[in-house]
C-alpha positions in Angstrom: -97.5 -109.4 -6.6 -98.2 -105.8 -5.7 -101.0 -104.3 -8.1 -99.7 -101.6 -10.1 -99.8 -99.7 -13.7 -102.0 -99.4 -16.8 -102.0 -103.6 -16.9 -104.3 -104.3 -13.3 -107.0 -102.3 -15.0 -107.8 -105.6 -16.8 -107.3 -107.7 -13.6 -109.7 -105.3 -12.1 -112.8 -105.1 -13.9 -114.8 -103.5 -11.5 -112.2 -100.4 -11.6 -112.3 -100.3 -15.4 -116.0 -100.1 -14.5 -115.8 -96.9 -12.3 -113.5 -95.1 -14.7 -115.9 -95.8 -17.9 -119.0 -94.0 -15.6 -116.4 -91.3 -14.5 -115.3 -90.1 -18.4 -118.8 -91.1 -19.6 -120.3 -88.7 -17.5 -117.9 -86.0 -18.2 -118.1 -86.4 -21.0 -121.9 -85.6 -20.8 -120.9 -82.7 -19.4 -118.8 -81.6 -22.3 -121.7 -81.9 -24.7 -123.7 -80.3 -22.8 -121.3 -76.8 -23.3 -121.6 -76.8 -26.3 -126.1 -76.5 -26.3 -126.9 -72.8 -26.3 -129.9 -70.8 -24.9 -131.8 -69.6 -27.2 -132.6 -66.1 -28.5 -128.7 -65.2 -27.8 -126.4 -64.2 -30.7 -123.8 -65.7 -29.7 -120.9 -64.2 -32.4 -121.2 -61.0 -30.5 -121.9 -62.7 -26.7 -118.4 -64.1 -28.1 -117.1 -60.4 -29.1 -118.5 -59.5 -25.2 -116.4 -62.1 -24.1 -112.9 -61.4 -25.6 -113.6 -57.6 -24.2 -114.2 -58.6 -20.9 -111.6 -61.2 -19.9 -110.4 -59.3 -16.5 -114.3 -59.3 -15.1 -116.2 -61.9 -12.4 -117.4 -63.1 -16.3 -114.0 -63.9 -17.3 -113.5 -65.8 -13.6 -117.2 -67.7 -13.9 -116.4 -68.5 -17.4 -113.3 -70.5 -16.0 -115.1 -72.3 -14.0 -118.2 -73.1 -16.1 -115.5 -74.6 -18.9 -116.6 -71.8 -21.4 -120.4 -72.8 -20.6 -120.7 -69.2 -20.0 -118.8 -67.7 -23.1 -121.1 -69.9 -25.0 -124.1 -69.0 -22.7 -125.1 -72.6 -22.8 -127.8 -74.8 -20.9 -124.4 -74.9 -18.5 -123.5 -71.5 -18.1 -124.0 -71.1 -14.5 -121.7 -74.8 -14.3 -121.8 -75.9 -10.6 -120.7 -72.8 -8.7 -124.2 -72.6 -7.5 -123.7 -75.7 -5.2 -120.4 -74.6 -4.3 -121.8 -71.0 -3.2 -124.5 -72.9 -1.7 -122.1 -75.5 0.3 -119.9 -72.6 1.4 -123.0 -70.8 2.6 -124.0 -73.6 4.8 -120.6 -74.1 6.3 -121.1 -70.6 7.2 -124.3 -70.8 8.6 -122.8 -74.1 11.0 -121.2 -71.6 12.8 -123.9 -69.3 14.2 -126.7 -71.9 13.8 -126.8 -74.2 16.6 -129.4 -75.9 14.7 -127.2 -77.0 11.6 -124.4 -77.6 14.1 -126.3 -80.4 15.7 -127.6 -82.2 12.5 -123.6 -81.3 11.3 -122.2 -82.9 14.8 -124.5 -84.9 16.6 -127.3 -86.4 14.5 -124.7 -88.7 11.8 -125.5 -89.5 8.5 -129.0 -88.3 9.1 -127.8 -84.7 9.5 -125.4 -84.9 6.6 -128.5 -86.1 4.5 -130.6 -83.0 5.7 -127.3 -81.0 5.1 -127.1 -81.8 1.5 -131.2 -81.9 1.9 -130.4 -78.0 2.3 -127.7 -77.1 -0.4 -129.4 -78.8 -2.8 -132.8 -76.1 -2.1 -130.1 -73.4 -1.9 -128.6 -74.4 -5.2 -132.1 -74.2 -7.0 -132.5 -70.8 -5.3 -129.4 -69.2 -5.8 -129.9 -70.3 -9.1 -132.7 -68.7 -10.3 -131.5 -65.3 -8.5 -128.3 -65.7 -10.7 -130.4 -66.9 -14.0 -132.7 -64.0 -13.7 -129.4 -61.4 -13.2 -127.8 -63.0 -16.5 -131.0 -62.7 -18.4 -131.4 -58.9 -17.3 -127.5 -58.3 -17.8 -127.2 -59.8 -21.3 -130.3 -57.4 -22.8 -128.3 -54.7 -21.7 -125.1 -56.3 -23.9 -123.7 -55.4 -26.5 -120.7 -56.2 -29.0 -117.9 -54.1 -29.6 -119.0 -53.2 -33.1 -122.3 -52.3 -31.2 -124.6 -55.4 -31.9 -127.3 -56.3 -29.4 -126.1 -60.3 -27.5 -130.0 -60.7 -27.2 -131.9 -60.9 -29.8 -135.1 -60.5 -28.5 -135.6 -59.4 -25.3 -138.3 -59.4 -23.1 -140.0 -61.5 -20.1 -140.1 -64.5 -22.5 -136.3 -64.4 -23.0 -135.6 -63.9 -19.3 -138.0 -67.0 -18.5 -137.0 -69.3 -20.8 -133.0 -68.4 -20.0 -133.9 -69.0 -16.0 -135.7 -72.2 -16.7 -132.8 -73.7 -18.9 -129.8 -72.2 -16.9 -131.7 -74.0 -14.0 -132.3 -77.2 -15.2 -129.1 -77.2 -16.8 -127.2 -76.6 -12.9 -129.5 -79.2 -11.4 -128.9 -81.5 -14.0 -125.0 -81.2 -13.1 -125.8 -81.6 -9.4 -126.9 -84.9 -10.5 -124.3 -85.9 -12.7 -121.8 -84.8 -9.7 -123.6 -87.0 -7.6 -123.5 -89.6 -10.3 -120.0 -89.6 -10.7 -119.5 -90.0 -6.8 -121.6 -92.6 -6.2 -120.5 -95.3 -9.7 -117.4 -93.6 -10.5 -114.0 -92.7 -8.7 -113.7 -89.5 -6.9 -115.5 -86.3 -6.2 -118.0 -85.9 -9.4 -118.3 -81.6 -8.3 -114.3 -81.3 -8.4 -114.3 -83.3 -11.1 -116.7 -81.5 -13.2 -114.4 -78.1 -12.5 -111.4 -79.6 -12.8 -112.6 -80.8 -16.5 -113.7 -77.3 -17.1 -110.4 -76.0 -16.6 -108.4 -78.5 -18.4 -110.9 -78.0 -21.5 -109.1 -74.9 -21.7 -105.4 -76.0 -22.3 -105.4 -77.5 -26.3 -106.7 -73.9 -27.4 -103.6 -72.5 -25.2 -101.4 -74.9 -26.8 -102.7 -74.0 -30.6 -101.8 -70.2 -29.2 -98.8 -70.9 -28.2 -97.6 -73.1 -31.5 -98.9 -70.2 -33.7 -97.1 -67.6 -32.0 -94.5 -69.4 -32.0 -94.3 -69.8 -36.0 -95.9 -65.9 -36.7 -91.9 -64.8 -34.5 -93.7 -63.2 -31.4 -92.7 -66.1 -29.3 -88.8 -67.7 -29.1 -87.8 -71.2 -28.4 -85.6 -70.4 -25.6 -88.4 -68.6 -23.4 -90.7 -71.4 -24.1 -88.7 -73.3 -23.1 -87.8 -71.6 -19.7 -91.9 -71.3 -19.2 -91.9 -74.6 -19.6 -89.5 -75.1 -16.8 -91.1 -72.7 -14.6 -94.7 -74.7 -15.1 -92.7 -77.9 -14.3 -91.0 -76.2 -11.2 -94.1 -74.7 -9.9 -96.3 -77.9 -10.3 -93.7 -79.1 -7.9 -94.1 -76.7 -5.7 -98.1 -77.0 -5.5 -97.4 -80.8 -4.7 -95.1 -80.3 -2.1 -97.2 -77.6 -0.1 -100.3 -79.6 -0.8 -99.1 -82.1 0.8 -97.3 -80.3 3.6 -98.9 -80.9 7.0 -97.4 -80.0 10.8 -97.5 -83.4 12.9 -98.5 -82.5 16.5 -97.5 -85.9 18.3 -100.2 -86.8 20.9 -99.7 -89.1 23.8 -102.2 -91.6 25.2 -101.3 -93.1 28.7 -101.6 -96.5 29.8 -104.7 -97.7 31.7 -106.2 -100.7 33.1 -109.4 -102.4 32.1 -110.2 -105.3 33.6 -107.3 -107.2 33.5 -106.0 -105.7 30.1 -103.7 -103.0 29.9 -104.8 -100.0 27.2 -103.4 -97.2 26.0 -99.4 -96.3 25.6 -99.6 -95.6 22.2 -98.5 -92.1 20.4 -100.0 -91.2 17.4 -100.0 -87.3 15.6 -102.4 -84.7 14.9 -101.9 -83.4 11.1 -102.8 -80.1 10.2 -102.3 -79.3 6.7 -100.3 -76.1 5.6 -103.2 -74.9 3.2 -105.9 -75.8 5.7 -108.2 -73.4 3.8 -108.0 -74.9 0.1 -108.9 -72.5 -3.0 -111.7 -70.9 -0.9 -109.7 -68.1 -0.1 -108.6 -66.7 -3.7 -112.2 -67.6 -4.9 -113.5 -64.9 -2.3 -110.7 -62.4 -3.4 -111.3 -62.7 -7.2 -115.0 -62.0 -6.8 -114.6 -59.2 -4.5 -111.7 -57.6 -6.8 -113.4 -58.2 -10.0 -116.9 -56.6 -8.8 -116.1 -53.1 -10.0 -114.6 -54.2 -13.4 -117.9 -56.2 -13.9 -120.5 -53.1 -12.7 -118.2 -51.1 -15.0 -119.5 -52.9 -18.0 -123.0 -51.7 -17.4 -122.4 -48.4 -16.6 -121.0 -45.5 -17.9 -120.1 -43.1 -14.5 -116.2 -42.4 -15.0 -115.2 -42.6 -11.5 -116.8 -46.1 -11.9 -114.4 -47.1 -14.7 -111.4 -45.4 -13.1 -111.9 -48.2 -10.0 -112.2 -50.4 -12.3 -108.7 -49.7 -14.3 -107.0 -49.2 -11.3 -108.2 -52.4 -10.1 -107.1 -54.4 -13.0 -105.0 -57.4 -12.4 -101.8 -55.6 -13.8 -101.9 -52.7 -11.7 -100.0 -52.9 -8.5 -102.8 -51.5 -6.2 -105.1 -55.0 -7.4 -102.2 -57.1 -6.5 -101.5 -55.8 -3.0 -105.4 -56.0 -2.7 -105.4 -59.3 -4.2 -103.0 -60.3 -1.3 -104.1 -58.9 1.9 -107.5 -60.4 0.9 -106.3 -63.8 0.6 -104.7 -63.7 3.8 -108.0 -62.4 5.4 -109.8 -65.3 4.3 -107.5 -67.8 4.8 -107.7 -67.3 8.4 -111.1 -66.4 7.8 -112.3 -70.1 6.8 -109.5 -71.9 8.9 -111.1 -70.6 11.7 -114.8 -72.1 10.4 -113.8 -75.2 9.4 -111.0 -76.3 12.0 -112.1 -76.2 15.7 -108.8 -76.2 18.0 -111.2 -76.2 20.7 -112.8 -79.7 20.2 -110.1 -81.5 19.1 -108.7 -80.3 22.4 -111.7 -81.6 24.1 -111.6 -84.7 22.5 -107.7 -85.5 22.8 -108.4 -84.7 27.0 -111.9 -87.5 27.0 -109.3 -90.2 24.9 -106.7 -89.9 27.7 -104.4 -88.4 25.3 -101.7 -85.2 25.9 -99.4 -82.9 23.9 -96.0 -83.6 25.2 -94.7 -80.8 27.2 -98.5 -79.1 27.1 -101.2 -79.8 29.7 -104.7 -80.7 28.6 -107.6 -78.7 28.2 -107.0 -74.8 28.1 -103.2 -74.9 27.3 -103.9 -77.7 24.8 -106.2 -75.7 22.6 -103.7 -72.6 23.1 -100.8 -74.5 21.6 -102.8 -75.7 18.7 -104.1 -72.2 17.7 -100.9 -70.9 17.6 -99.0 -73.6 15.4 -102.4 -73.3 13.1 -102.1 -69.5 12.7 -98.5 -69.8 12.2 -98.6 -72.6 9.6 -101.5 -70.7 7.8 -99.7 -67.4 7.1 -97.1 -69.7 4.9 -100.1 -71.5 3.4 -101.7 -67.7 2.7 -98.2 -66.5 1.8 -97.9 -69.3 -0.9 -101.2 -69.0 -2.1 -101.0 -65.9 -2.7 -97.6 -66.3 -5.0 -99.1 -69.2 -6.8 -102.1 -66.5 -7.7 -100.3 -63.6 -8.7 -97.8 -65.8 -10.9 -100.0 -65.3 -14.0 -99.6 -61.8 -14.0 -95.8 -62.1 -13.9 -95.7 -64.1 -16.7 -98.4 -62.6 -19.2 -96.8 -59.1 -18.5 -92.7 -60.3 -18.5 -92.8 -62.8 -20.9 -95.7 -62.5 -23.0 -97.4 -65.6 -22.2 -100.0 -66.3 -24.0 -102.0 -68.3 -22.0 -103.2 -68.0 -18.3 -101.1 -70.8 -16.1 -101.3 -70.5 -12.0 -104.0 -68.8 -10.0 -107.1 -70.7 -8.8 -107.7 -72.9 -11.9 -103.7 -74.3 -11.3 -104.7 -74.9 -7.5 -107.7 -76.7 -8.1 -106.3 -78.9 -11.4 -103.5 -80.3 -9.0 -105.8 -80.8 -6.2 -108.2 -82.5 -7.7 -105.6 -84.6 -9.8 -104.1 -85.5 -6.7 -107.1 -86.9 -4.7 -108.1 -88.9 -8.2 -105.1 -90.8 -8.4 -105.1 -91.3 -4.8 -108.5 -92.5 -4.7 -107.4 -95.0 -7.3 -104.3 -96.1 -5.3 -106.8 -96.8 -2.4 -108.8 -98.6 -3.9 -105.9 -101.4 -5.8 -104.4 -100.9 -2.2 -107.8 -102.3 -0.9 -108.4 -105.1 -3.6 -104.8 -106.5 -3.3 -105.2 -106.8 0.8 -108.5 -108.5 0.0 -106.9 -110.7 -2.4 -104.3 -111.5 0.0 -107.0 -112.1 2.8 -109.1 -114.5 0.6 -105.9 -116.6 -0.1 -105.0 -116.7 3.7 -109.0 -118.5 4.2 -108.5 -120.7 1.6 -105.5 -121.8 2.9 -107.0 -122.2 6.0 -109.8 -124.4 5.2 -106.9 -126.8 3.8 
């Protein structure tokens, strides 16, 4: 009988296992938000906050789960090791060094790989640590109040020290949750972040809803929208062009080889949420400076670069496309795969191998990523349609929505694998045992 539903979980210990260490750990994490630095005030860090929603704070505050609003030991949360991963994917490219330890060298090379991020973490870390520290004694509330309460080299050490421990310590408990638990711990960690987020929309939306300034009937068509558009994130997620590949026959020996056709996938969003991460940090840049300085022109880039206006959007946009091509191009190498398809005997129907091979893939790949960039890019400016049409009063779409269903969708795969894996090892112990008879 095939293994499926909420019921295997107790014909499967060692899963039950996996997913006690994977909300365990989170859970960790979750506490952990709520542990402040000290010497911050943090009811007017909180008044900051609520001023400067549309800023790179607002967008690292997402991430971190509110570990920034709170300025807790987790404030930084694990974009540091993301920054740092992304950094040495970059550096692959011109470093024939890393390329080699990447390519050639196995699972020693990854080792030395993640050898590397972790160093870059701890230093990115402490630049970013140190920049918070100096930014938040420049803070102040709305009604004028000072965030830090005592500032000073002290404040500035002690906040690096904790902010750094605090990202190191999640490093770890990523790593944790990948190694006892069920999928990636760092998505994972994010993708908790985010979700914290949604029973404080809901109470929003229920007390709007009772105070008048929200109807039934557009709830209910947001509602459908959000169902519509989760569908659509599924469906392009998991839309892939199959190139079909070729091997031809040949003789070893006596045996016969080869003959069989088999397809080359390459996924319509090959760049993930890379792309609109780059674009909301570059857009939001000026909005954030603007809070520390007072030169107008500075402020007047920054309104007209809010994420109402239509210049941010058309911005917002073109620089998503940019770097969608921009990080296909790193991660996916047409060139190789060419190279390898030619040494395997294998061919392109209609295309010869080699030159012409690579050709023909770079041109399906840029096609298929301008609709990956193209939907991307509606799926990220959908929240301003809806909080400035409808009055929405939370923020659905974007980044966070990309990276929610992404990571949802690898979990549950993960866990499909693996009852996949333990009924055909069921199966295969049965078939021995009846062997032995």
């Amino acid at each position: 009988m095939a293994l499926s539903g909420v019921e295997n979980l107790a014909r499967l210990p060692e899963l039950k296992k996996k997913l006690g260490w994977t909300f365990l750990l989170l859970a960790v994490y979750r506490l952990g938000i709520h542990v402040p630095v000290p010497g911050v005030d943090g009811a007017a860090l909180a008044e900051f906050f609520a001023s400067a929603q549309n800023t790179l704070f607002g967008l690292f505050d997402m991430f971190s789960g509110g570990g920034l609003k709170n300025l807790s030991i987790f404030a930084l949360g694990i974009m540091p090791y993301i920054s740092a991963s992304i950094i040495l994917q970059l550096l692959t490219v011109v470093s024939p060094e890393l390329k080699r330890l990447s390519k050639e060298d196995g699972q020693a090379g990854r080792k030395k790989i993640t050898e590397y991020t972790r160093y870059g973490t701890v230093l990115i870390t402490l630049i970013q640590g140190l920049g918070i520290a100096v930014g938040l004694e420049s803070m102040t509330s709305p009604t004028g109040a000072p965030v830090v309460v005592d500032p000073g080299w002290m404040f500035r050490f002690m906040s690096v020290v904790t902010l750094t421990a605090g990202t190191i310590f999640l490093m770890w408990l990523g790593e944790r949750i990948t190694a006892k638990g069920i999928g990636n711990g760092i998505s994972l960690i994010i993708f908790a972040g985010i979700v914290a987020g949604l029973p404080s929309a809901v109470v929003n939306t229920f007390r709007l809803m009772s105070a008048g300034e929200l109807s039934l009937f557009v709830l209910l068509l947001i509602l459908a929208v959000m169902v519509a558009v989760l569908g659509f994130i599924v469906f392009m997620e998991r839309g892939q062009r199959r190139i079909p590949i070729h091997y031809a026959k040949r003789m070893m020996g006596r045996k016969m080889f080869g003959g069989q056709t088999t397809h080359l996938p390459l996924r319509i969003n090959t760049a993930g949420v890379i792309p609109p991460i780059f674009a909301s940090s570059l857009l939001l840049f000026p909005a954030t400076v603007a809070n520390f300085s007072q030169a107008e022109w500075l402020k007047t880039v920054s309104t007209l670069l809010s994420p109402q206006s239509i210049v941010y959007n058309i911005l917002y946009i073109s620089v998503i496309i940019f770097f969608a091509y921009f990080y296909t191009a790193i991660i996916f190498d047409p060139k190789g795969i060419a190279e390898n398809i030619q040494k395997q005997g294998g061919f392109i129907p209609g295309i010869r191998p080699g030159a012409r091979t690579r050709e023909y893939i770079d041109r399906v790949l840029a096609r298929i990523t301008l609709w990956g960039a193209l939907y991307i890019s509606a799926i990220c400016v959908l929240p301003t349609v809806l909080i400035s049409n409808f009055n929405v009063p939370f923020y659905f779409g974007g980044t966070s929505i990309l990276i929610v269903v992404g990571v949802a969708m690898d979990f549950m795969g993960q866990i499909e694998s693996y009852l996949i894996s333990r009924q055909y090892e069921g199966l295969m112990g049965k078939t021995r045992i009846k062997g032995r008879r």
